[in-house]
Backbone as ProteinMPNN parsed JSONL, in Angstrom:
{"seq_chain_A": "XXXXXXXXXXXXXXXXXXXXXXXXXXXXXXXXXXXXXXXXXXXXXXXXXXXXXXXXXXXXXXXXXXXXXXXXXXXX", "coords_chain_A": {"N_chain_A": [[-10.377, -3.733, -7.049], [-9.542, -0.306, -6.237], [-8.54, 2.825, -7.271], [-7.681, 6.141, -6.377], [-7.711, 9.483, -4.966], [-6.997, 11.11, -2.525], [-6.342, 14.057, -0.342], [-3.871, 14.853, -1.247], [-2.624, 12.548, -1.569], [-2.287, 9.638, -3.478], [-4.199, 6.014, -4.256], [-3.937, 3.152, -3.334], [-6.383, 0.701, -3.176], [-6.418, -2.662, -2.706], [-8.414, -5.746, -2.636], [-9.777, -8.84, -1.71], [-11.61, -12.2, -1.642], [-10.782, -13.961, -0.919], [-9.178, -16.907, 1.516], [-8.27, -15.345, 3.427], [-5.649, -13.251, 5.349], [-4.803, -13.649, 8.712], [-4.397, -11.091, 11.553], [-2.29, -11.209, 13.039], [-0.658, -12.489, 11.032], [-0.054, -10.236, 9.149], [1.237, -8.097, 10.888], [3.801, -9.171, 11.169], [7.291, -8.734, 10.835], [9.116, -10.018, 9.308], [7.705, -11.124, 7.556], [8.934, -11.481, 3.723], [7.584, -11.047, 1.133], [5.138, -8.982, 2.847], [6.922, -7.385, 4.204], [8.767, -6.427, 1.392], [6.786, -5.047, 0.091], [6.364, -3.222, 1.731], [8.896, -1.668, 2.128], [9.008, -0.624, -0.289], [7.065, 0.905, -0.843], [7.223, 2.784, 1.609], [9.656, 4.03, 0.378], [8.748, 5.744, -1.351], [7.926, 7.429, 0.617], [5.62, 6.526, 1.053], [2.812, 4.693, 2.506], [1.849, 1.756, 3.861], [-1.235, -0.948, 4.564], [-2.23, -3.767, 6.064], [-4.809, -6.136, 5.974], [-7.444, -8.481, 7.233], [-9.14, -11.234, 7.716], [-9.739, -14.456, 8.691], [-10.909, -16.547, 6.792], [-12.364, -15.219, 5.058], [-11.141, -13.097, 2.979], [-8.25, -10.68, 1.999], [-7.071, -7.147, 2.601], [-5.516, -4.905, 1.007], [-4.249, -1.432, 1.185], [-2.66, 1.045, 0.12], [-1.498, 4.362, 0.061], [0.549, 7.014, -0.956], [2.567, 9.631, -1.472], [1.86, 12.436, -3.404], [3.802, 13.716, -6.11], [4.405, 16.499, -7.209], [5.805, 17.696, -10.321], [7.771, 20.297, -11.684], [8.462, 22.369, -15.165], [10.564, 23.476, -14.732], [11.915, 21.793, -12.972], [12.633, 19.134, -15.099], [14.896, 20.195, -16.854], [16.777, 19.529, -15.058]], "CA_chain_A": [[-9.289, -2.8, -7.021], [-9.986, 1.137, -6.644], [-7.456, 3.884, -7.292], [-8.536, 7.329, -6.309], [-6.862, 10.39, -4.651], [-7.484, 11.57, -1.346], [-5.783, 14.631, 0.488], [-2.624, 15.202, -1.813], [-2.19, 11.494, -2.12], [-3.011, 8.519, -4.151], [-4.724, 5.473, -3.27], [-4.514, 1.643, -4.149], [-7.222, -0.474, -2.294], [-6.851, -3.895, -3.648], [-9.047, -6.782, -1.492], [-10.164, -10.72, -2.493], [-12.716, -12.639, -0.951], [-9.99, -15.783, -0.402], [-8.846, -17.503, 2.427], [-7.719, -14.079, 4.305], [-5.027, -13.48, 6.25], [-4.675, -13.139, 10.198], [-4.182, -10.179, 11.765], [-1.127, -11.451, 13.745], [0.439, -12.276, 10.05], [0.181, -8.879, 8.534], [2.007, -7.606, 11.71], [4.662, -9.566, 11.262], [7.878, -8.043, 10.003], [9.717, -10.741, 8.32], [7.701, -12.038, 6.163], [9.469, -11.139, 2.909], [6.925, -10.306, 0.554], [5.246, -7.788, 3.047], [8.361, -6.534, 4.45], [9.009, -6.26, 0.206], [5.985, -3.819, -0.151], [6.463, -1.957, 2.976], [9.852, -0.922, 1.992], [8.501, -0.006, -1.678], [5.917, 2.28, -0.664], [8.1, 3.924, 2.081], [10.654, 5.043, -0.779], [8.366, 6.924, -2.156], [7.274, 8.669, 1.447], [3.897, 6.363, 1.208], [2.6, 4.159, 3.89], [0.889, 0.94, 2.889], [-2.168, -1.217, 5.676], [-2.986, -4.316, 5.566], [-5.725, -6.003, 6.976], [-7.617, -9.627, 6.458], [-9.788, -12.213, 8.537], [-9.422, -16.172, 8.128], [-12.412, -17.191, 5.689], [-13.189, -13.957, 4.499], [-10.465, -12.34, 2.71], [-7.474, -9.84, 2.37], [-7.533, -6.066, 1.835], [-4.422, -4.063, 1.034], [-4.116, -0.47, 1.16], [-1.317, 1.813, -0.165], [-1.019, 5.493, 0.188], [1.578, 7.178, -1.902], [2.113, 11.34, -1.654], [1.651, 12.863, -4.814], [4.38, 14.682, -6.213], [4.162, 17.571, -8.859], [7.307, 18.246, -11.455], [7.51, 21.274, -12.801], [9.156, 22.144, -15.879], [12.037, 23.583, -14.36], [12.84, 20.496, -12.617], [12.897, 18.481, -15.899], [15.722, 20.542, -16.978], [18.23, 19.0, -14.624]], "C_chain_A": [[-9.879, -1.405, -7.212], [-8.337, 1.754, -6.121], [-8.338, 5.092, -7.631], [-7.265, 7.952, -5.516], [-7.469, 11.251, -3.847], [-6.068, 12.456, -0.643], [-3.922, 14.616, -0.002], [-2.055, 13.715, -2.057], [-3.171, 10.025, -3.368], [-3.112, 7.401, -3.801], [-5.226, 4.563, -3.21], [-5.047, 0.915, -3.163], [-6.964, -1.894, -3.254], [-7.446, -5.346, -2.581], [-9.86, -8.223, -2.292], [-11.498, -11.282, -1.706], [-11.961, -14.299, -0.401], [-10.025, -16.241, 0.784], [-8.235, -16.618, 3.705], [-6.482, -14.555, 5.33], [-5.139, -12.702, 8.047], [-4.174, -12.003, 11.081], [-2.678, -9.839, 12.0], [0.116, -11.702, 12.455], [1.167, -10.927, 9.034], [1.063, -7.886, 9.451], [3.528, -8.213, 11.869], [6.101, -8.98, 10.25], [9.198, -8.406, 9.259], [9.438, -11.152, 7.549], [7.737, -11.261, 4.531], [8.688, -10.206, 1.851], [5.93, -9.215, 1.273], [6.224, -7.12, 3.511], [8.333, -5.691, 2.639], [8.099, -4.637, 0.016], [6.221, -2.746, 0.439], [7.71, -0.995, 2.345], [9.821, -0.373, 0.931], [7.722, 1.235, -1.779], [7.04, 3.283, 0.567], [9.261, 4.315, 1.1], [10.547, 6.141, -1.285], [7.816, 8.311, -1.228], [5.779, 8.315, 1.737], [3.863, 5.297, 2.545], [1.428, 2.696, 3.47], [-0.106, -0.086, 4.639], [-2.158, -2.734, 4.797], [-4.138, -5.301, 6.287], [-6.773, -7.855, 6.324], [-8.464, -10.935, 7.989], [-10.031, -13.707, 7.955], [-10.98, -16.625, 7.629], [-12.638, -16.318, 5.136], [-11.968, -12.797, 3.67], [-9.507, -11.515, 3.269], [-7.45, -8.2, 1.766], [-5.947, -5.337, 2.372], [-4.718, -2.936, 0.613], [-2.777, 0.699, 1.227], [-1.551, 3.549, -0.231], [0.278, 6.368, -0.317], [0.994, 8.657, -1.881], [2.068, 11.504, -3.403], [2.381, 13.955, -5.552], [4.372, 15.306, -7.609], [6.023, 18.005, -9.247], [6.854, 19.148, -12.004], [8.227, 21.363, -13.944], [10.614, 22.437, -15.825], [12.636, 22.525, -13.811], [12.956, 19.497, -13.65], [14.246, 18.808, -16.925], [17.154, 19.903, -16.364], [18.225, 17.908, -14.298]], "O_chain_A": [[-10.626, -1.204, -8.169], [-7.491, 1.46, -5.276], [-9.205, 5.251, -8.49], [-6.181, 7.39, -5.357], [-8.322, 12.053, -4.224], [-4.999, 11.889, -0.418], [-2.979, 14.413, 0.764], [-1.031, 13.635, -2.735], [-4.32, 9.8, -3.749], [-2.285, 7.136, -2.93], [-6.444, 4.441, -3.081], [-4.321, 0.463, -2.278], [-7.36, -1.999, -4.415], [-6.634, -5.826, -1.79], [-10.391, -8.263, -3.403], [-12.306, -10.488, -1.226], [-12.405, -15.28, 0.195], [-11.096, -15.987, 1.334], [-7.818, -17.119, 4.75], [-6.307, -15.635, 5.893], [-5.465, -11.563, 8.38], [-3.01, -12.312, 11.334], [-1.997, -8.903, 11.582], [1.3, -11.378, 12.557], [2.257, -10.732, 8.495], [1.598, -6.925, 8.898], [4.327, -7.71, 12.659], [5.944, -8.823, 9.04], [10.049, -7.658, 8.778], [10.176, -11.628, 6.686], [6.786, -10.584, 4.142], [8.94, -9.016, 1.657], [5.677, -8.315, 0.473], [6.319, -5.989, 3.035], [7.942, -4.526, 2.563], [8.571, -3.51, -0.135], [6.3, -1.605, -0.016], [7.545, 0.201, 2.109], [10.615, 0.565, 0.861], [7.753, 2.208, -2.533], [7.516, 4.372, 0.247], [9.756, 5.366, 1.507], [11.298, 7.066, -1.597], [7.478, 9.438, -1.59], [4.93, 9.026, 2.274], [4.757, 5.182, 3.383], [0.368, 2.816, 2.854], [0.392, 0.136, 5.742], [-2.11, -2.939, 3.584], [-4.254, -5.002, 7.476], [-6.702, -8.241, 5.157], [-7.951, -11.154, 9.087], [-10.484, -13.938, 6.834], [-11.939, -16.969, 8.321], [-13.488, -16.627, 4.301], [-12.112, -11.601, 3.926], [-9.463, -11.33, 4.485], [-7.774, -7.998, 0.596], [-5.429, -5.245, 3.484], [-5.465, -2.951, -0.365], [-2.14, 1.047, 2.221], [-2.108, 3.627, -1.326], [1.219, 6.051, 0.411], [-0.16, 9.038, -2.078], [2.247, 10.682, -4.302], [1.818, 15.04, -5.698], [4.343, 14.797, -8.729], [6.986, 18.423, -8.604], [5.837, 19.15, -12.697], [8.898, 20.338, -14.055], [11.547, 21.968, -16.476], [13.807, 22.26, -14.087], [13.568, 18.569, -13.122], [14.657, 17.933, -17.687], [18.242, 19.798, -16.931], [19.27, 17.367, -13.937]]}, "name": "protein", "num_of_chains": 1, "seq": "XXXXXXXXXXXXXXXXXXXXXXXXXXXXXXXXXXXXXXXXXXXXXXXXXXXXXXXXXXXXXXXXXXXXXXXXXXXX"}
């Protein structure tokens, strides 16, 4: 797992060495738990990848902008 911050955003890699998944499944846009993510990270305006070959692992990648509060906006 690395979290770092690239180009105004932030920036969860997380990848396994398991049983990976197929390209053709990560494109798919029913299956629940990624559908689940996808629509989690777009809430926030982020954009999430994912990516994975059969014997060799899966590698997810999330993107998330990075937004600044100032103190005036904690006021309301």
């Amino acid at each position: 797992m690395n979290l770092s911050e690239e180009e105004g955003r932030v920036v969860l890699a997380v990848e396994n060495d398991g049983v990976g998944m197929p390209s053709a499944r990560t494109a798919e846009r029913h299956s629940l738990g990624l559908l689940g993510m996808r629509e989690r990270v777009a809430v926030f305006g982020g954009e999430i990848e994912f990516s994975g070959l059969p014997g060799q692992g899966t590698a997810v990648v999330a993107r998330m902008p990075i937004t600044r509060i100032s103190h005036e906006n904690l006021d309301r």
